[in-house]
C-alpha angles and dihedrals in degrees: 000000000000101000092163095063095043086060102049088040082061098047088066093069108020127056085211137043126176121211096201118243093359109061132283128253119237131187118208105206098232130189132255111280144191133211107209104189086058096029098227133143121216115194124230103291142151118261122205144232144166129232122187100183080071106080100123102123114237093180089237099126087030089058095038090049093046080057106048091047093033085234126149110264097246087052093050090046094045081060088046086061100040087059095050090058098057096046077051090058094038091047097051088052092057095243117150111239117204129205111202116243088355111073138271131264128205133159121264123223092261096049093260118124124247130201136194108191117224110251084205110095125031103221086195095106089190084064086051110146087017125134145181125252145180121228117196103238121259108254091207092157099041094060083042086059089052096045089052099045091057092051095048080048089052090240085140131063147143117234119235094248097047085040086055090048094052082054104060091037084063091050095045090057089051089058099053092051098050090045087046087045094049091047090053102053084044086058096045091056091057107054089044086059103039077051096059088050098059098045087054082049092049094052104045087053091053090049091053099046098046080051091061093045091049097056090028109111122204111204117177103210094192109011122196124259121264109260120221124204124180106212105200100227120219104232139125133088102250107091117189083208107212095195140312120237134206096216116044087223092073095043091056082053093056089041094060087041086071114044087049077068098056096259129143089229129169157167118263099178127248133314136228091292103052096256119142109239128213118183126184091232137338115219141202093235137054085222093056100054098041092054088049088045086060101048086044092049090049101044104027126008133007091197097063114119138193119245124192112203136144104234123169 
């Protein structure tokens, strides 16, 4: 059996996994990181360790390995064991086991286990593709130094001509700042000006206008009759319910339902249990609903009830 295999394929995807009775394997996600004395980058990656306080077994590599080898569990667990047994034995003699890409035990002086991770796979699959590289440092003083020693030598120079031309380029720059300075506060100038024209402009027009308004008279010759509407207010504390729904979607539907009928149905918010009501009509009487429950109950629904509720 390849345990070892079955193991590092589970790392990729648990942070944990318990070898049963021996110790369980556990990766630590750790951040990109740079030796500067070697100059070497190391990209995001896992990195391992082995506890053997953890030997509960949480069936993770028995079920993982029945289905690898399509055996049944206890078969796959009663392997697990086997091969226990034998990193026990190994263990006691003071050999050094070593589990491939994952890291290598061995007993201490004193009977505690020891592990040296492997440094050869990243278990980090979002690093996946990533390696680590090493980038020569960048020497930035030392050219300065040398920079600075040829000019105290007089290597470098500019020449007079080139000097002179330096110089009316720098007048010349001069120039076309003052002339750019001098056009924007012109222009400036300008658009402050041609501003304060319009907002004269603006007032007067609005004087004017507030002055027409003012001696203006409106005079209807044949005015239109008043229209009254009488508007059937839903009011009262008698409710024929028409029902009461868990999700307010439903209750809108009911509630269009309804009024498709010719009821004066409304919403009359939610009861004791949280559930959204509907009713046909609410009225001011206990005569008058009962009567409307009747006819409801005989034409519509049976299970149509009366609530009596004061509701604003």
């Amino acid at each position: 059996m390849q345990l070892n295999q079955y193991i590092s394929d589970l790392l990729y995807r648990y942070e944990c996994v318990t070898l049963p009775n021996f110790g369980a394997f556990l990766s630590h996600p750790v951040s990109a990181k740079i030796n500067e004395a070697t100059n070497d980058f190391y990209p995001p990656q896992k990195r391992l360790s082995f506890n053997a306080q953890l030997q509960s077994n949480d069936g993770l590599l028995a079920s993982y390995i029945s289905e690898v080898e399509n055996i049944p569990y206890e078969a796959a667990t009663r392997k697990i064991e086997t091969q226990v047994s034998q990193l026990k034995s190994s263990l006691e003699k003071g050999e050094t086991i070593e589990f491939k890409n994952i890291g290598e035990l061995s007993t201490s002086k004193e009977g505690k286990v020891m592990f040296a991770p492997s440094e050869t796979l990243n278990y980090l699959t979002e690093s996946f593709g990533l390696a680590g590289f090493v980038s020569p440092s960048i020497e930035r003083q030392a050219h300065q130094a040398i920079v600075e020693k040829l000019e105290a030598t007089g290597a470098i120079a500019l020449s007079p001509t080139r000097s002179k031309f330096n110089q009316y380029m720098k007048y010349a720059a001069i120039a076309v700042l003052a002339l750019g300075l001098s056009g924007s506060i012109g222009s400036n100038l300008y658009l402050t000006q041609i501003e304060r024209q319009n907002n004269l402009a603006i007032d007067t027009a609005t004087a004017t206008l507030d002055n027409k308004i003012q001696e203006a008279t409106f005079v209807i010759e044949n005015p239109l009759p008043a229209v009254m509407v009488n508007l059937k207010k839903q009011s009262g504390n008698f409710h024929v319910v028409a029902g009461a729904f868990r999700i307010e979607a439903n209750c809108n539907k009911k509630l269009n339902q309804l009024k498709a009928l010719g009821f004066n149905a409304r919403k009359i918010g939610k009861n004791r249990f949280g559930l959204h009501q509907v009713v046909y009509e609410s009225f001011e009487t206990r005569k008058e609903a009962e009567k409307a429950l009747f006819k409801i109950r005989k034409a519509q629904d049976r299970a149509a009830w009366m609530l009596i509720k004061n509701i604003p």
